[in-house]
C-alpha positions in Angstrom: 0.0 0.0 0.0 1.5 3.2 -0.7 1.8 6.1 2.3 -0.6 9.1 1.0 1.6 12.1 -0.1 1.7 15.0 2.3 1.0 18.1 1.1 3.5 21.0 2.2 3.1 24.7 1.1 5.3 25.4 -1.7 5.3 29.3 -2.1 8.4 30.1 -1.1 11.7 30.5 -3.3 12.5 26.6 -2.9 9.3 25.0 -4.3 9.9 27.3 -7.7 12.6 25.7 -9.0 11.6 22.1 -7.8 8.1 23.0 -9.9 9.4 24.4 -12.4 11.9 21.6 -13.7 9.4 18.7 -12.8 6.6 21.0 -14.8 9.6 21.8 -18.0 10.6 17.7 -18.1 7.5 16.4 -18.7 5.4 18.5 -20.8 8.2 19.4 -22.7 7.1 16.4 -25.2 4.0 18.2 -25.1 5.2 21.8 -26.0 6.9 20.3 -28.4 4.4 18.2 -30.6 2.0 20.9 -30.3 4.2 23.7 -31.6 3.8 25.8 -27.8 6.7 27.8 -26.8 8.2 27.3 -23.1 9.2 30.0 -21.2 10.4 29.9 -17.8 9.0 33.8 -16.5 5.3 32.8 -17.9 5.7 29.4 -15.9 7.2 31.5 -12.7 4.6 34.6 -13.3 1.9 32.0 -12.9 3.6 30.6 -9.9 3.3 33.8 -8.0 -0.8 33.8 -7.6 -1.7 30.4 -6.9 -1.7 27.8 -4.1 1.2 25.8 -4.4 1.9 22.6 -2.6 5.2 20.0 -2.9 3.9 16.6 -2.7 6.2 14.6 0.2 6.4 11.2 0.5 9.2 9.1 3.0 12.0 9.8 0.3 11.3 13.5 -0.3 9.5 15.3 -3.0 6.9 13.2 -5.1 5.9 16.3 -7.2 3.5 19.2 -6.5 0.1 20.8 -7.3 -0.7 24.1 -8.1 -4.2 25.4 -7.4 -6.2 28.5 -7.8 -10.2 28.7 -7.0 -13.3 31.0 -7.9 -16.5 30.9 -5.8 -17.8 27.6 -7.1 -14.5 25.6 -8.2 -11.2 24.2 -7.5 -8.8 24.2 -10.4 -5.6 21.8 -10.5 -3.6 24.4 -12.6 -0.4 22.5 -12.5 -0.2 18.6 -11.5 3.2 16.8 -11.9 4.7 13.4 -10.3 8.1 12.3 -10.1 8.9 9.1 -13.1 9.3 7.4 -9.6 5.7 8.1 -7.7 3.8 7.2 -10.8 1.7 4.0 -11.4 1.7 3.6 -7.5 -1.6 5.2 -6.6 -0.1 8.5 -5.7 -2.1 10.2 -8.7 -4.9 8.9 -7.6 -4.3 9.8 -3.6 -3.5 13.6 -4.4 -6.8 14.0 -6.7 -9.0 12.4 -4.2 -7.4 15.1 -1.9 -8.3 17.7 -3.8 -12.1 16.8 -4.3 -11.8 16.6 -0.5 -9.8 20.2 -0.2 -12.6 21.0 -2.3 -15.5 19.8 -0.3 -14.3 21.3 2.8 -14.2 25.0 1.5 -17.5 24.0 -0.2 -17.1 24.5 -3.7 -19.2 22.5 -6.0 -16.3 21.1 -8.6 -13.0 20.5 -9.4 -11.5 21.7 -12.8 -8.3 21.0 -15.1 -7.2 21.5 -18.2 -5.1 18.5 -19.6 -3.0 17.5 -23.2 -5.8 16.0 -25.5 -2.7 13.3 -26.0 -1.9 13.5 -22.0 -2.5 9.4 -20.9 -3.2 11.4 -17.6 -6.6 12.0 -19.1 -7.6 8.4 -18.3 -6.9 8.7 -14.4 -9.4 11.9 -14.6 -11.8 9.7 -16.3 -11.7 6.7 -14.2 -12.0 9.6 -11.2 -15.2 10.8 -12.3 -13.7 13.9 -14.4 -15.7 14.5 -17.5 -14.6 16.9 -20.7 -16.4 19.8 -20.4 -14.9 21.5 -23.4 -12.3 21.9 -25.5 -9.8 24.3 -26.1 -7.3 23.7 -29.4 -4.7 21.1 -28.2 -6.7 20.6 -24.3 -9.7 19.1 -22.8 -11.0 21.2 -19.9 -12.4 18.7 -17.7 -14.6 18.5 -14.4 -15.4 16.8 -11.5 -18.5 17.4 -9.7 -18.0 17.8 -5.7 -20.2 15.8 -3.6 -22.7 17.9 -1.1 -21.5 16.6 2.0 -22.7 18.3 5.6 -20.2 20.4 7.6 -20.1 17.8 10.5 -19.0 13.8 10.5 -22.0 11.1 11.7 -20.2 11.9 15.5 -20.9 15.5 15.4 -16.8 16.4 14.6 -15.8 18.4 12.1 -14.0 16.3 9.5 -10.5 18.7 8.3 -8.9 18.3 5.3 -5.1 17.0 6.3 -2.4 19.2 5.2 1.2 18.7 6.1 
């Protein structure tokens, strides 16, 4: 069974670089088959306004997400793993966190954008993420968040674990 990443806040000057090479490496492919130019200061302006966490697992860094949110949605901007964490249920840990992040500041869904040619598209799927639409090379794609009450069946209030 693989131990659930722990989420650590990343918006400081040493989860930038981290991000930003993990982010570079593996959608480089993507940049490049789709004719998109890279460039590091768009990549780091974007950085600067959202919610960024490092994904930590026993031997360090797994990878990170990068969020932002409007008053009825979550959106996983950015979403990379480590060639290491993937195909061991860590994808599928972090997104079930974020419906639950989402949940417990109430929002109604969970959006992304992914590759139309991204394999990741098939974990969204098999999560319950749906295209919504369609934007040249991407599928925008969303999750509805379960209603849930504030309060557990005991009468505790159930919090969303963040490292």
């Amino acid at each position: 069974m693989t131990t659930p990443a722990r989420w650590q806040s990343a918006n400081d000057a040493e989860g930038l670089p981290f991000a930003r090479a993990l982010t570079r490496r593996t959608m480089m492919p993507y940049y490049t088959h789709h004719g998109l130019l890279w460039r590091d200061e768009d990549y780091d302006a974007g950085w600067s306004w959202r919610e960024n966490y490092l994904l930590i697992g026993a031997d360090g860094p797994l990878g990170y997400i990068s969020l932002t949110q409007d008053p009825r949605a979550l959106y996983i901007r950015e979403f990379h793993l480590v060639d290491a964490a993937r195909g061991q249920g860590q994808g599928t840990a972090i997104l079930a966190d974020a419906l639950e992040l989402a949940a417990q500041r109430r929002l109604t869904a969970v959006r992304l954008t992914v590759f139309k040619d991204n394999p990741a598209q098939r974990l969204y799927q098999r999560l319950g993420f749906a295209v919504v639409g369609e934007e040249g090379c991407f599928w925008r794609m969303e999750c509805s968040v379960p209603a849930r009450a504030p309060l557990d069946c005991t009468g505790t209030r159930t919090e969303w674990r963040a490292g």
